[in-house]
N, C-alpha and C positions, 0 to 999 in steps of 0.2 A: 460516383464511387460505388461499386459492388459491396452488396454485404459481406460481412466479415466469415470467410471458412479457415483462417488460419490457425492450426493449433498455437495457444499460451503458451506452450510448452517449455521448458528451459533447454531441452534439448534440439528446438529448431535452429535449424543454422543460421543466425541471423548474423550478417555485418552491415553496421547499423554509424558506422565512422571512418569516411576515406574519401580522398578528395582528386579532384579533376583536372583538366587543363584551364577550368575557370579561375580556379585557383591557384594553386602550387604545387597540382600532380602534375606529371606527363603524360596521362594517358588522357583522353577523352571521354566525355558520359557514356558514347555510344561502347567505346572500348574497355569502358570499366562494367561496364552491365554485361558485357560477354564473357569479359575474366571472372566475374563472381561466377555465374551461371555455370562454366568448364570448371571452377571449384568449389560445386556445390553449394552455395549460398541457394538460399531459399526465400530469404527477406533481407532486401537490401535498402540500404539508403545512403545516396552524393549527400556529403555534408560539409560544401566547400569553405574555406575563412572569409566568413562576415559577407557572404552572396548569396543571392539563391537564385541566379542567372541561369543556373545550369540545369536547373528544376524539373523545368517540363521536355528538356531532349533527354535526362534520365528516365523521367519519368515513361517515356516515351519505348524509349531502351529498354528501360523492364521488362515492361507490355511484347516486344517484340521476341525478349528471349524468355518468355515463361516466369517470371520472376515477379513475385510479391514486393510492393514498396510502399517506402514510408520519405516522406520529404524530410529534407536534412539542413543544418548548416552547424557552423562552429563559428561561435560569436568569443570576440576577444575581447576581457576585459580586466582593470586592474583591481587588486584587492592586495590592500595590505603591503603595496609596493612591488608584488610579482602579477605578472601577465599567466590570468589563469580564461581556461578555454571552457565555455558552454557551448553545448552540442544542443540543437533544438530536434525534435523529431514530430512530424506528425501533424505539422503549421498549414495554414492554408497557403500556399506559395503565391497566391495572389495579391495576401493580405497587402495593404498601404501603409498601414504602421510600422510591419516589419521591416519590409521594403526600405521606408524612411533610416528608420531606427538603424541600417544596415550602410546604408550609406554616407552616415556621420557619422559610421567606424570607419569605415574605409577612407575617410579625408584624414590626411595628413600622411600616407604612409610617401607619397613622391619624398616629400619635403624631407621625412625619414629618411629615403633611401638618400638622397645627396646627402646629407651629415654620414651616415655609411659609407656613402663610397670617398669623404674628404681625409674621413677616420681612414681609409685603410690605404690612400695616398700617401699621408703622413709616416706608414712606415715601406713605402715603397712599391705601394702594391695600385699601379693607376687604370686609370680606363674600367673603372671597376661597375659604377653605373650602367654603362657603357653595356659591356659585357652580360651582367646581368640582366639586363631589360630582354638578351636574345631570347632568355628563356619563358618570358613573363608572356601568357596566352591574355589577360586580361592586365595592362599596366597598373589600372586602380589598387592594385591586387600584390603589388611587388614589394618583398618579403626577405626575410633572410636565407629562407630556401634557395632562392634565386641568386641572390650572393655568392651560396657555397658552391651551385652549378659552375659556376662562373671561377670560382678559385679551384674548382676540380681539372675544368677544362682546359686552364693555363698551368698547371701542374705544381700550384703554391701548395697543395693538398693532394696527397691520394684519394683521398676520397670523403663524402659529404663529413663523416664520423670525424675525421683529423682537422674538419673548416671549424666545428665548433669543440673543438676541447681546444685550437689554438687562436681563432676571433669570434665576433659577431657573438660573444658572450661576457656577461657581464665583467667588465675588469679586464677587456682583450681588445685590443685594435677592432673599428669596426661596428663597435656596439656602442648605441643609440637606444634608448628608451623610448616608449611612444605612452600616452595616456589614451588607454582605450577606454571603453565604454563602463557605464559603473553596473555592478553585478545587479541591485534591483532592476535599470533599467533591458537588461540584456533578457534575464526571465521573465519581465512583463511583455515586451515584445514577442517572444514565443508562445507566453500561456494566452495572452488576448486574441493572439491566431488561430488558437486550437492546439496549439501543440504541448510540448510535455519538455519542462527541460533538465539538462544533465550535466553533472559535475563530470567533462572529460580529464580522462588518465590522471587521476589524481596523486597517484605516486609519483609524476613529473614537477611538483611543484616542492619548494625548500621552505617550508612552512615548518614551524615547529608543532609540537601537540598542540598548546595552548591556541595556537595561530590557524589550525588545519576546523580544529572545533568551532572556533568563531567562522570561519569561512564554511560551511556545512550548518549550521547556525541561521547565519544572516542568508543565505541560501532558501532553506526551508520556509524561513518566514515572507520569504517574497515570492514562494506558489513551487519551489523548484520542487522536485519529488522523484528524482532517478542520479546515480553514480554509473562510471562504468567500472564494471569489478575486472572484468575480463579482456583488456586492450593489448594492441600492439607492444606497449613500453613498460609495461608490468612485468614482475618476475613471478614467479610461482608463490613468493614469499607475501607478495604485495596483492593476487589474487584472493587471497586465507584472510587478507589485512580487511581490504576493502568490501568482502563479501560480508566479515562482522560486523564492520561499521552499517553495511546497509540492513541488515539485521538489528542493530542496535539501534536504529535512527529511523525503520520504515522505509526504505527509501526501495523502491524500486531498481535491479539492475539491469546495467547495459552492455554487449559486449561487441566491439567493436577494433577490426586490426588499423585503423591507422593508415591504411594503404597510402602511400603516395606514388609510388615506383616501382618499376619489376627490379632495376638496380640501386633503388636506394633503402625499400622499404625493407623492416628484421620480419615482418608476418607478411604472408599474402593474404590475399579477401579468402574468408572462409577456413582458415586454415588454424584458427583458436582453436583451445580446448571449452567446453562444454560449462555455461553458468553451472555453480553447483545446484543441486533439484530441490533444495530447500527455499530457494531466493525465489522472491516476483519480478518476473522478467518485464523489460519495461515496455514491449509490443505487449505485453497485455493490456495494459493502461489504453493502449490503441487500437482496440480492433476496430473500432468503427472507422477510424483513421489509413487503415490500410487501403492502398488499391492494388485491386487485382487482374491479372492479366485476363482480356477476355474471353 
């Protein structure tokens, strides 16, 4: 790993959460490190769901288009009866505990996905597995994103936006609950790596105050130390929200678009607005962690 020249700066372009064909993008490592790179991204990192498969050809990818990185994933885990997302950043992608720890999340999602596709038989909608799996680049890995491809493609839906306000959500044809990983185990996994982990898009979760507190809470106290203020599925409103919580609470921020798709994602890579200049940006926490192109 190169010593660290990257500005702390909260002004560096950093996107720091968006996912691959490992996972449940469409684009590839090699193809997501070029997209950052043509929009200005400066410090990237793949942070695909509960893999880190795709580690070292991102990494790789960086290196080739000039681009500063930080190693990624997005761990799923339950709290409180909602499936809420950690984002790891800055892990040694070789580590064996992660690795492990990564792997008995990903068990169980097949067995998900047929109760999925029986649910959406049921109201008439078959071959749905089937379908789905076309899109899935890693099966271990298949998802409700993979679903909505699939009801897009047969034209049960216009489009991914219309798959989940009408299934594969709570209370809709389709939707299946899974028990992921439990939130201390998900942070210890990251910090015994090296890395640093983060409360992803928290404005996505239906948490009440009381509930949101205890969850950032039990969080802190098991080593976690970064939010992301400034994500893909945040509003301007929920920016202002999350940048005081991490002010009130210490926490370092993160900001990150989310990217999955050039036609599905609302942000492309790099295309946030700017942490506010008062916040600790959470590649500070990492500069030793970063590698640089050589």
């Amino acid at each position: 790993m190169e010593p660290n020249n990257a500005a702390p700066s909260v002004a560096l372009n950093a996107d720091l959460h968006c996912h691959s064909t490992v996972s449940d993008g469409t684009l590839s490592p090699e193809e997501l490190a070029a997209r950052a790179r043509e929009r200005g991204v400066q410090l990237w990192a793949l942070t695909d769901h509960d893999e880190i498969g795709g580690q070292h050809r991102a990494l790789r990818a960086a290196a080739a288009q000039g681009l500063d990185y930080l190693t990624g994933t997005e761990i799923s885990v339950t709290f409180a009866g909602e499936t809420v997302h950690i984002v790891g950043l800055g892990f040694d992608a070789d580590d064996a505990e992660l690795a492990e720890g990564l792997a008995c999340t990903r068990n169980g999602r097949q067995a998900r996905a047929m109760e999925m596709s029986d649910s959406l038989a049921k109201v008439g909608i078959r071959g749905a597995y089937e379908g789905a799996l076309k899109y899935v680049g890693n099966p271990d890995l298949i998802s409700r994103t993979h679903f909505a491809r699939f009801l897009v493609e047969t034209r049960v839906c216009g489009d991914t936006g219309e798959v989940f306000r009408r299934f594969l959500t709570d209370g809709k044809p389709g939707f299946v609950p899974h028990r992921w990983a439990r939130l201390g185990d998900a942070v210890h996994w990251i910090t015994q790596a090296g890395g640093v982990a983060v409360v992803a898009h928290p404005g996505r979760y239906r948490f009440s105050p009381t509930e949101e507190y205890a969850l950032f809470t039990e969080f802190q106290a098991h080593g976690g130390q970064g939010v992301e203020v400034v994500t893909g599925s945040h509003s301007t409103a929920e920016y202002a929200k999350y940048a005081d919580l991490a002010r009130e609470l210490g926490l370092a921020a993160s900001r990150g678009s989310d990217f999955h798709s050039p036609n599905e994602s609302r942000i492309d890579l790099g295309q946030l607005p700017a942490l506010p200049a008062d916040l600790t940006p959470v590649w500070s926490l990492l500069a030793e962690r970063i590698h640089h192109p050589a």
